[in-house]
N, C-alpha and C positions, 0 to 999 in steps of 0.2 A: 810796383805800379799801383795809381789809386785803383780803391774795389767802388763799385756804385754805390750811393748812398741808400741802400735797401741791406746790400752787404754787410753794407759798413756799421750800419745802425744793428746789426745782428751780433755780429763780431762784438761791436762793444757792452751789448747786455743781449749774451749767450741762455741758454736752459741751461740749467741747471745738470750736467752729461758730466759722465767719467772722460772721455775723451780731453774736455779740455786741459787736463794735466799733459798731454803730449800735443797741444797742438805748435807751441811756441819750441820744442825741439824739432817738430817735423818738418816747420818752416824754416828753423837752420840748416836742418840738414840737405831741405830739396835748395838753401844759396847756397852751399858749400859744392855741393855734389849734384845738382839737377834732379836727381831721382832719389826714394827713400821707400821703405814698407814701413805698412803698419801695423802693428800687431794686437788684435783688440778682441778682446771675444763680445758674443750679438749681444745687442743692448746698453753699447758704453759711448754712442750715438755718431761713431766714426761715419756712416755715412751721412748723418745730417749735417755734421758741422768740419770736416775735414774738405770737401768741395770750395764753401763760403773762405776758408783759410788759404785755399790755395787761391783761388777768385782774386783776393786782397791782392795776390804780389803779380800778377799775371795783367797785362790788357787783352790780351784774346778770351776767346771763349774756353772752358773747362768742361771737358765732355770726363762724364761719369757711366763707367758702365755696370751693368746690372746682369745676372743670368738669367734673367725672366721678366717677362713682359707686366708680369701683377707688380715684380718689386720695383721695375723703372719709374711705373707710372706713381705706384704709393711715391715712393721715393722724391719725385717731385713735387706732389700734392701736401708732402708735410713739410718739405723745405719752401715752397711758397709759402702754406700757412704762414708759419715764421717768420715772414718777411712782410706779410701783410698783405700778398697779391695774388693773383690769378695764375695757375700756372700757363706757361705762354707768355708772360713777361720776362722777369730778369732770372726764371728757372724754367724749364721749358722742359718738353720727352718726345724722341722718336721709337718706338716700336714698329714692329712688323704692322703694317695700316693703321699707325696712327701715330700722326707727326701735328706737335703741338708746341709753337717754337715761333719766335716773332724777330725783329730786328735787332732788341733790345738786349737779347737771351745771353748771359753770360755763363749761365750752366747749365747742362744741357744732357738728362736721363738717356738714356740709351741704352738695350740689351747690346752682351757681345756681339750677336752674327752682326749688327745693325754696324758695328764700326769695323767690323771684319772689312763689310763690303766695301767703306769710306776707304779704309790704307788700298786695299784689293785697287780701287780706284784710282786712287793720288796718294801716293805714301804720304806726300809732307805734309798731308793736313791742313790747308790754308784754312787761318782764321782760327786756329786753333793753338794756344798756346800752353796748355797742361790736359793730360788725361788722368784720372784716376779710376784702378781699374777695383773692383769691390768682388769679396768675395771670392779669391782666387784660390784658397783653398778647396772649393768643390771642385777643381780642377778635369771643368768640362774641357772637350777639345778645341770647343774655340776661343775658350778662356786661354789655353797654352798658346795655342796657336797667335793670339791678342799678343798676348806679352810677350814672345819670342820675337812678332813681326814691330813690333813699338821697339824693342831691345835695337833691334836693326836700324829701323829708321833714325835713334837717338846715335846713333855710332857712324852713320854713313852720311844722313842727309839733314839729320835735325837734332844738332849738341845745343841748342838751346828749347827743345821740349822739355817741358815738366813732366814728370811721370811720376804718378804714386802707387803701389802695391797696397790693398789691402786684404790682411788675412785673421783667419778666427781662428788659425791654429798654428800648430807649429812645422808649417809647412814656408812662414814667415823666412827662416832661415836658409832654407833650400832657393827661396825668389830672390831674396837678398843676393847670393852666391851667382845666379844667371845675370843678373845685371849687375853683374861686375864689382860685388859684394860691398852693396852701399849698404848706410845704416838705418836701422831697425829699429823703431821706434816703440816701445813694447806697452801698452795702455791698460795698465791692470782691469779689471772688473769688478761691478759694485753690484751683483746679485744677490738680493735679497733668501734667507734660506728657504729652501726647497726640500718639502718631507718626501720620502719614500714610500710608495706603497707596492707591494707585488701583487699583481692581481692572476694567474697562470690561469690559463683555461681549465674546463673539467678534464678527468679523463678519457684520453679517447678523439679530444676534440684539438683536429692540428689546426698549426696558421695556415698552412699552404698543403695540397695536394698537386695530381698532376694536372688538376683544370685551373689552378691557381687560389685563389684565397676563397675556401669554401663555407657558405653561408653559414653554419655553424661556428664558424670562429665569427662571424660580422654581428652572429646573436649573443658571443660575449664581449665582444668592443662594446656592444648598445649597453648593455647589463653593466659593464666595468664604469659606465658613462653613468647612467643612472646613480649608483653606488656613489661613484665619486661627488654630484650633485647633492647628494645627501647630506654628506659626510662634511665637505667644505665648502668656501662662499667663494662666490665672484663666478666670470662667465669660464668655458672649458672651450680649450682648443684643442682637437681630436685628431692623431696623424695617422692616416692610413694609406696604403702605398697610390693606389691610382682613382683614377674617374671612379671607376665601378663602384670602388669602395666607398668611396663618399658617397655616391648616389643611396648603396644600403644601407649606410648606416643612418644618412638624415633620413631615409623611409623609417627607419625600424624605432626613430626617435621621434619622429613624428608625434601630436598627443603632448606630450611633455607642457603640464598647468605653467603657466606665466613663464614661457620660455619660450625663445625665437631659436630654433634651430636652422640653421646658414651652411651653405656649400660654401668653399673656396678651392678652386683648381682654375689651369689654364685655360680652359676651353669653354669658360663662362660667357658673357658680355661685360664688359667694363663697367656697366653701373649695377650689377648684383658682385661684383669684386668687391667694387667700392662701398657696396651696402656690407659687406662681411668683415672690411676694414675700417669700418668706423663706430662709435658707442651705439646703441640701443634705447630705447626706452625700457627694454627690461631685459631678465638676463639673460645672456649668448650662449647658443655652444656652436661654434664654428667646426666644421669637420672639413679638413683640410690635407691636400697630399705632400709633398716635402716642400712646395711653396713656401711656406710660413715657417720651414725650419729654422733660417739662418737670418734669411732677406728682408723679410717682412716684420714689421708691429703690428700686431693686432691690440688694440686697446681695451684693457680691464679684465685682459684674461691671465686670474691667481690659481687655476688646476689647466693640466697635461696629461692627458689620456693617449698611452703612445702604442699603437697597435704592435709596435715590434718590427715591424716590414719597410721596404724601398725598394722601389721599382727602378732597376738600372739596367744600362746596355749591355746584353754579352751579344758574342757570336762564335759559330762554329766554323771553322776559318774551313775545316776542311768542303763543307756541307754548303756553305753559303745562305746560310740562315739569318741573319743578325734579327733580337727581337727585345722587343722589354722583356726581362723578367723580374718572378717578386724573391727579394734575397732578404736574410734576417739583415735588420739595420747594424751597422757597425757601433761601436760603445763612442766613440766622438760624435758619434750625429744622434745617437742616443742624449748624452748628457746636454750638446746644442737643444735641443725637444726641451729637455726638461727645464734649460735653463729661461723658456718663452712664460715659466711661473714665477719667476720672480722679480719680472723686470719693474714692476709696479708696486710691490710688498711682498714679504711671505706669502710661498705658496705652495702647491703639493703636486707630484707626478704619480701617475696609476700607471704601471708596467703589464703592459697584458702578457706578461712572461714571468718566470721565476727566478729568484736570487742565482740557484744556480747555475742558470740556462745565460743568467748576463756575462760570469767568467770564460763563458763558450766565444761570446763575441770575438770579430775580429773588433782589433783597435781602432782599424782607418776604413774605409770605402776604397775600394779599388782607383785609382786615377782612369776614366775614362780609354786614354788611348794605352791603357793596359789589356781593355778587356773589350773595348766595340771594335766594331765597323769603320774603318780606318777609311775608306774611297773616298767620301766630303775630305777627308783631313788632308789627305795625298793630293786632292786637285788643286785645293787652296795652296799645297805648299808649289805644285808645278805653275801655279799663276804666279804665286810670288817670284819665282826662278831658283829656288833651291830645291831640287826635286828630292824626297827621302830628308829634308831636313839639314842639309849638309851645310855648315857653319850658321847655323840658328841658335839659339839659348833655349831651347827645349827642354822643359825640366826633367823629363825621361824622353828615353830612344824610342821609338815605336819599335813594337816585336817585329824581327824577320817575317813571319808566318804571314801577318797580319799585312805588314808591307805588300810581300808580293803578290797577298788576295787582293788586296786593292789594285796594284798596277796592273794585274790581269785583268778586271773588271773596266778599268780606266780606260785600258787598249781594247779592249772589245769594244766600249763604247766608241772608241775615236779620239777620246779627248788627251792621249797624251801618244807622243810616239816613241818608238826602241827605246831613244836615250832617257824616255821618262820626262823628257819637255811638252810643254804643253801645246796643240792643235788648234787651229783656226775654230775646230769643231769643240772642243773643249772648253775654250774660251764662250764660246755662245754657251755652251752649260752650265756654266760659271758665274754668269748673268741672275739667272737663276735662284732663287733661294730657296731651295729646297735640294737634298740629296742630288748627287749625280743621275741614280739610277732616273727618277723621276722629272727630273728636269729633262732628260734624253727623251721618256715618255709623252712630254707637254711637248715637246720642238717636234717628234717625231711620228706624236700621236693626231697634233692640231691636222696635218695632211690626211689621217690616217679617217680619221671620225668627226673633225672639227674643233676648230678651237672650244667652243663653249663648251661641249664634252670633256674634251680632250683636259678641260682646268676644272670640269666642276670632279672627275678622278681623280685627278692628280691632288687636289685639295683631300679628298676624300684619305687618300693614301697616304698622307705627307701628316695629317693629323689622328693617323695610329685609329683611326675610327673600327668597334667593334662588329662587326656584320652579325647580324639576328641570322641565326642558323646558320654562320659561313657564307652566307648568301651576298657579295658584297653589292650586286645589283639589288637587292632589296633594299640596303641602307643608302643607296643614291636614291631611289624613290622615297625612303622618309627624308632622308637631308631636303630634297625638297619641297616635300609639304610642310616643312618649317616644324619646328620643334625648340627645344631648349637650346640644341648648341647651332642652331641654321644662323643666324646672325654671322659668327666667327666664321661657319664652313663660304657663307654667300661672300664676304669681304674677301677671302681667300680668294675664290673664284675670279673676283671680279679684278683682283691684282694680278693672278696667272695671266688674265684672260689678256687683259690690258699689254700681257707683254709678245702676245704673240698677232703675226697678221692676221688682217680677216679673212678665214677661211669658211664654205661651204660645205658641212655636216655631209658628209655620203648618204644618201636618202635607202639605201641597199641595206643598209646594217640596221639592226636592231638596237635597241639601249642594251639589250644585254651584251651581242657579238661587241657592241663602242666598247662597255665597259671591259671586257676581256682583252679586249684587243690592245687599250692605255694601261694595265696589266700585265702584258706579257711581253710590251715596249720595256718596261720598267724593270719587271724580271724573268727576262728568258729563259735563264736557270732554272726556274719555277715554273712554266707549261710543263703540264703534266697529262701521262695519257694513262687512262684505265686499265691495269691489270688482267689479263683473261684471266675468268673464271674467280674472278674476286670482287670486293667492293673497293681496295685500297689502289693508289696510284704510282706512276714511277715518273721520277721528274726531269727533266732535259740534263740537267745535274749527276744523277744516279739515285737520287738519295728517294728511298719511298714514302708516303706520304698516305693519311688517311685521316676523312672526317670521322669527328666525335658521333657514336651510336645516336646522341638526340638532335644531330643538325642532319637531317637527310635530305634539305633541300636542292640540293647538285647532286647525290650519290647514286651512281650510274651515268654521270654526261659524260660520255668518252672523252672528251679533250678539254681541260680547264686552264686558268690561269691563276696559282695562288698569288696572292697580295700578301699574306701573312701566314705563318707558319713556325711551329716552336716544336724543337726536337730534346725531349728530356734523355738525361744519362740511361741508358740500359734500356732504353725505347726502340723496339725494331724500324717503326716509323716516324717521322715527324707529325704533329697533329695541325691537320688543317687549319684555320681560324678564319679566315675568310677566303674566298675567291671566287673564279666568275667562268662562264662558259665560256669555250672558241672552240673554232673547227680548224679541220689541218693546214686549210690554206693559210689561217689567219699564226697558226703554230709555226707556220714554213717560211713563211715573211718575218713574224718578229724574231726568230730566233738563227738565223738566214746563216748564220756563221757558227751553229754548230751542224750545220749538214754536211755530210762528209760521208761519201760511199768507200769501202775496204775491203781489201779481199783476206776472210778471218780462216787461218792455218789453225786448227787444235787437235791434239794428240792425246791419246787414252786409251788404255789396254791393250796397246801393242797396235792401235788403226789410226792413221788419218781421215779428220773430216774436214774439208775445207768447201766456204761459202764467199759470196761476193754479197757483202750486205750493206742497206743504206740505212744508216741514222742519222736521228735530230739526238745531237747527245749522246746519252743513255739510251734511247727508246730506240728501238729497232723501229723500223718502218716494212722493209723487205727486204729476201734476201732469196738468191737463186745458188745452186750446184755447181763448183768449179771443179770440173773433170782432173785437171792436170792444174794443179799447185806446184808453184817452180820448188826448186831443191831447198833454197835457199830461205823459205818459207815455212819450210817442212822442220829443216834443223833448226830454227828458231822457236817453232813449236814444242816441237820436242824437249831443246833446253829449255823452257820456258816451264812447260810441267812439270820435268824431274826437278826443275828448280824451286816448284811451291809444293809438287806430293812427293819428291824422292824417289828412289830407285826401285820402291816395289810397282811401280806404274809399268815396269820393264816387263816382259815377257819374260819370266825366269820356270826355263825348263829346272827337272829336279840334277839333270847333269849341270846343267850352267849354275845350279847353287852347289853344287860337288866339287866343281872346278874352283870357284872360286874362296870358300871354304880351305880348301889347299893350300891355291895362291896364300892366304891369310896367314894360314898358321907357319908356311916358313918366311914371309916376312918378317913375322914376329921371333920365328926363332933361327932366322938366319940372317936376315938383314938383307941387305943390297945382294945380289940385284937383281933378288924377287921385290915387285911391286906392290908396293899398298894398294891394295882394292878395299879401303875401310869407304862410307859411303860418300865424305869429304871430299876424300881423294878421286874417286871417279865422278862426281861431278863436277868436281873442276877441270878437269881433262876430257871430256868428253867427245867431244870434236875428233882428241885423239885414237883411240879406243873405241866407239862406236860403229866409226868409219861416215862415208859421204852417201849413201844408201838408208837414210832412216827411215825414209817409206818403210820398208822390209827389215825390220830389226833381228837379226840372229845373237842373242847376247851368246849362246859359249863360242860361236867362232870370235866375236869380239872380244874376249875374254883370254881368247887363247894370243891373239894378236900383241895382248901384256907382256907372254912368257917373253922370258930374259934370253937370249940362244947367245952359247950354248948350252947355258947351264938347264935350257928348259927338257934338253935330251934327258935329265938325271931326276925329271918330277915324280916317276911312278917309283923310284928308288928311294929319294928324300921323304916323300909323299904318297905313300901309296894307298890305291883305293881299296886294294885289298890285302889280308897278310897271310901265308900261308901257315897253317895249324898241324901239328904231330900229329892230328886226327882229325880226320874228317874233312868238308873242301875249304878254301881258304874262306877267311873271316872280313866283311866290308868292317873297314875303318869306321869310326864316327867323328868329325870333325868339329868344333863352334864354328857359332857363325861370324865371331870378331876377329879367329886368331890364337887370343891369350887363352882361350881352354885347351887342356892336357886331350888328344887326344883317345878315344874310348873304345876298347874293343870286348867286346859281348860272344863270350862260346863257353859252353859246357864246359864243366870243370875237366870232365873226362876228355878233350879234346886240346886240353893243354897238357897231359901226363906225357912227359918226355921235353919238355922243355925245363933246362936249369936255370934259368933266367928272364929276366923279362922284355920282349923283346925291343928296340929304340929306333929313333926313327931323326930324321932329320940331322945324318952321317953319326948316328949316337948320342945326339944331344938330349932327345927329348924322350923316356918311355912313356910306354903306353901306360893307359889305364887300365888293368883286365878289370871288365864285371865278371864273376864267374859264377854261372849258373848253374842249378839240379839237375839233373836229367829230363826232367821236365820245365825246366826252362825259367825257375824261378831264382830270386837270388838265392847265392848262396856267400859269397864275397867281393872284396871289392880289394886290391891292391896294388899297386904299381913300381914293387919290391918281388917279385915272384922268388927269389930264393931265399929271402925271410918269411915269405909264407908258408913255403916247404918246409923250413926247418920248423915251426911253431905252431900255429893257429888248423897246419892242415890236417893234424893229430885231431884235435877234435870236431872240424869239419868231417873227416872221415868217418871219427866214431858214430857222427851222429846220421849220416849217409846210407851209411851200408846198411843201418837197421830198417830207414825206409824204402831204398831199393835195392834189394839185396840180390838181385838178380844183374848187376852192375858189379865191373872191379873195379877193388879199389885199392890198389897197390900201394903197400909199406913204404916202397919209394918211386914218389913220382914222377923220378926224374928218369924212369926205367922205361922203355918203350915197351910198357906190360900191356 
């Protein structure tokens, strides 16, 4: 198909890009086969000029997507350049509020979620005759989720879409293989070399603690910065993992003679973006978070100053926490950093880490739906109609674990039912861009407090905002008295707001109770009530929770709502980060489906205690005295504890450890059909053996209930508790307590004289042990041969006897009843 003569005139006197050596395979390959990847590492100018080549063969429009709203919009602003116009004519961008796109537009920027919502909408696309998808090796979730649902619609509804993959890594090979292992287009790289520096912190001084990246590492980024300015020329581009970070380090550089030091992250405004992505009058150091890793050109930057860090998604599947955290950067998005120095000539990277410490690296970055919060990903897939992914081209499976936190969360909200299809209710959430949780919060909240509240929270939440003291009602009052980032939070606002009807603010609530209350809409999991006699909290969830010693501005409100919350390894609590007040009724409304009153049976030390309690969750609310607990309550109790503390829980008189001691040992040494009472064996049986009476537990009648009959008539024979002695009154037995020990018997030497043998037990099988003791009762031997003791060892046991008590006999032969 002709391309427009702006294209066209591009095409035929191109930049000067590594790219162009694969552009004329790629176009073979997308007429042979429709679809192709490309495989380019940043800077060989695949996204500027791989769009305009697909454009040429295509009459529809060529939607190009982007994972971020900075790289959509750059992305069109230098592919217009190029062409000589405005973007908004024959290159145009939609991002989240802000859609810049005219009649004429035949290519057309776009983040992921932005085309998520288009297929979400209308699979086929009209009007659209190739996409190309950029970047897919960061392998966000809506990145997979993109290509699986494109994979779909090119198979079922649209064999004549164009589709292009492009990847900076070799992840190339893996996309190729889901769409149906087309070919690969592989665009070497023409970067310029890149010196090495290590720059490791002092001693002492880490990247990351448990409050996250602590001002003592952001005072050697500034220092590594400086250093580096020194040393070599041209501007520096700084990566450090989030907002904050940039925020201190341009403070801490601040001062720096003939030098414009520049933020670049998301939550800027569009023209201090665009002031960080374009030349200077003098020279730059842009301090920027993984933005500018991959996606971006920054121009004239010959040094990379790489903090080492990346802010990515986990979650604690059990806990229900999902949060950013800061992780050491993996060594491919490491060498991506460093390759941003040579895209324009030699240049140099500063490692705020050591030689060593890089062979530590992981290789890759986690893929996304390996390690977040899966609910967005599970709604999208139950809109599409394949709920759990089922016949999709998903480059990986989502974890089980992960899966069923989400469909739990899903059903709680509404938006899917049993079968995991999607709800009338779900579908309005769906609408929505923003999280499930929070989109439930903005539909549920707008009744709740009012729409305009109800979106300028929901905003607030949706863009990960830090709360000054945890306080997240404080940071709704600065968001608006305007600040640096009020712009993006008020366009936000006014897109939520836009999407709900017009409702009437409850004039009864406060800004704080609104703010809590669109909070605990969002994560009921997270209403948390105040621990007696502490400062920390327990949360609807279970899981406890407590503000940091220097945020005490909520610590003491008995009912809160967190918004945010991070639980570190080996941490008894999760640590607050922001949240907001409620009161019970407002805890009892949003969290309405985990009330649930139970009548709780618990057993310990041989007593029943049973109550009738009502909780929200976790949290107890009240509970009263239930006199009479059915039976059936009682025995589940009962198994319940010996099944997490064991059998010493039991009332074990010293007869019921005698008896069964017994039991033991001629199981082991008789076999059937004496019973194993080892501690396995009677808990598994329990029911049997215990009896229907556990209120009142007697273990040795239960215990006798085991014997075998009638062989149980022969236990004091086989087993006996005691044995009788040639002297003196008969001798208790000593038994183990597994079984496999010999049993032991303990009497004066003098009180075995007249036995030739040793006596045996269990019809002869087993002798005893004699200890045989002094006259006073201390050892004197030990054997379980008694007529090889007599004939040997007793000769000088005796000699040595008679001298200290010699007011004892001690017969020549003691087998004599002297």
């Amino acid at each position: 198909m002709p391309a427009t003569t702006a294209i066209q005139r591009l095409l035929d006197n191109p930049p000067d890009l590594p790219v162009l050596g694969g552009l004329s395979a790629l176009t073979a390959a997308l007429g042979r086969r429709g679809a192709a990847v490309v495989q380019a590492p940043p800077g060989t100018g695949k996204t500027t000029l791989v769009p305009p080549a697909v454009a040429a063969m295509v009459s529809g429009r060529v939607v190009v997507t982007q994972p971020r709203r900075i790289a959509a919009r750059a992305a069109a602003r230098r592919l217009a350049g190029l062409l000589g116009e405005r973007v908004g004519e024959t290159v145009g961008h939609t991002v989240r509020g802000d859609r810049v796109v005219g009649a004429g537009t035949r290519i057309e920027f776009v983040t992921t979620g932005v085309l998520l919502r288009r297929l979400q909408r209308d699979p086929e696309l009209p009007g659209v005759s190739a996409v190309v998808l950029d970047e897919v090796h960061e392998r966000q979730l809506d990145a997979d989720l993109t290509l699986a649902f494109l994979a779909d619609v090119r198979s079922t509804l649209r064999d004549d879409l164009l589709l292009v993959a492009m990847s900076a890594t070799v992840e190339a090979g893996r996309t190729a293989a889901v769409l149906g292992d087309v070919p690969v287009v592989d665009v070497p790289g023409a970067l310029h070399p890149v010196t090495q520096h290590w720059a490791p912190p002092p001693p002492g001084v880490l990247p990351t603690d448990e409050r996250g990246v602590p001002p003592r590492f952001l005072d050697h980024v500034a220092a590594t910065v400086r250093q580096a300015l020194a040393i070599d020329d041209g501007d520096a581009l700084v990566f450090v993992p989030g907002v904050g970070e940039v925020d201190g380090v341009v403070r801490r550089l601040s001062g720096l003679p003939d030098t414009d030091v520049l933020a670049l992250h998301g939550r800027l405004p569009p023209r201090e973006q665009d002031l960080a992505l374009a030349r200077g009058p003098r020279r730059r150091v842009v301090v920027s978070t993984a933005v500018a890793e991959s996606s971006l050109t920054v121009p004239g930057v010959r040094i990379v100053v790489d903090a080492g860090l990346s802010r990515e998604p986990r979650t604690d599947q059990v806990r229900g926490l999902p949060a950013l955290v800061t992780v050491r950067v993996s060594r491919s998005a490491a060498e991506q950093r460093a390759g941003r120095a040579g895209r324009e000539g030699p240049g140099a990277v500063h490692r705020c880490w050591s030689r060593a410490d890089h062979g530590h690296l992981t290789a890759h970055p986690a893929p996304e739906v390996a390690v977040a919060d899966l609910t967005g990903f599970c709604l999208e897939l139950a809109a599409w109609g394949a709920p759990d992914g089922e016949g999709l081209a998903l480059l990986d499976p989502p974890p089980p674990a992960a899966l069923e936190s989400a469909h739990d969360t899903l059903t709680a909200l509404g938006a899917i039912d049993a079968t995991g299809a999607i709800t009338a209710r779900g579908r309005a959430i769906a609408q929505v861009p923003a999280d499930p949780r929070l989109a439930r919060a903005l539909l549920d909240g707008a009744e709740a407090v009012g729409a305009r509240r109800a979106a300028e929270v929901v905003a607030l939440l949706d863009d990960d905002v830090r709360a000054p003291g945890g306080d997240l009602v404080a940071a709704l009052r600065a968001a608006r008295r305007g600040g640096p980032a009020h712009r993006s939070w008020s366009d936000a606002v006014s897109r939520l707001e836009n999407l709900l009807p017009s409702t009437a603010p409850r004039t009864d609530l406060t800004d704080d109770l609104a703010v809590g209350t669109v909070v605990a809409l969002a994560h009921p999991g997270r209403i948390a009530r105040r621990r007696p006699g502490g400062g920390s909290y327990l949360m609807v969830s279970g899981t406890g929770a407590s503000f940091r010693s220097a945020d005490p501005a909520l610590a003491g409100v008995p009912w809160i709502a967190i918004a945010d919350a991070e639980r570190r390894p080996g941490a008894p609590d999760a640590t607050i980060r922001s949240a907001a007040p409620i009161d019970e009724d407002i805890a009892l409304a949003a969290a309405s489906g985990a009330w649930h009153e139970v009548d709780e049976v618990t057993w310990a030390r041989g007593r029943v205690a049973a109550r009738r309690v009502t909780r929200l969750g976790a949290i107890e609310l009240s509970a009263v005295r239930l006199a009479d607990p059915s039976p059936e309550a009682v025995r589940a109790a009962v198994a319940d504890a010996l099944a997490r503390e064991g059998l010493d829980l039991l009332p074990w008189t010293e007869a019921a450890t005698a008896l069964r001691r017994r039991m033991a040992f001629l199981h082991h040494a008789l076999g059937d059909p004496w019973p194993d009472v080892a501690d396995e064996a009677l808990l598994a049986g329990i029911d049997a053996w215990l009896g229907a009476d556990l209120a009142r537990i007697d273990v040795l009648s239960a215990l006798r209930r085991l014997l075998p009959w009638p062989a149980a008539g022969r236990l004091d024979e086989l087993a006996p508790e005691r044995v009788a002695v040639p002297k003196g009154p008969a001798v208790r037995v000593e038994y183990g307590p597994t079984g496999t020990e010999q049993p032991v018997l303990s009497l004066k030497l003098q009180d075995a004289f007249g036995w030739s043998a040793t006596p045996r037990l269990a019809d002869g099988r087993v002798p005893l042990l004699l200890h045989l003791l002094t006259p006073a009762r201390r050892p004197a031997a030990v054997t379980a041969d008694l007529e090889s003791f007599w004939a040997g060892p007793y000769r000088q046991v005796r000699s040595e006897l008679r001298g200290r008590y010699p007011k004892h006999a001690w017969p020549e032969d003691p087998t004599s009843d002297a």
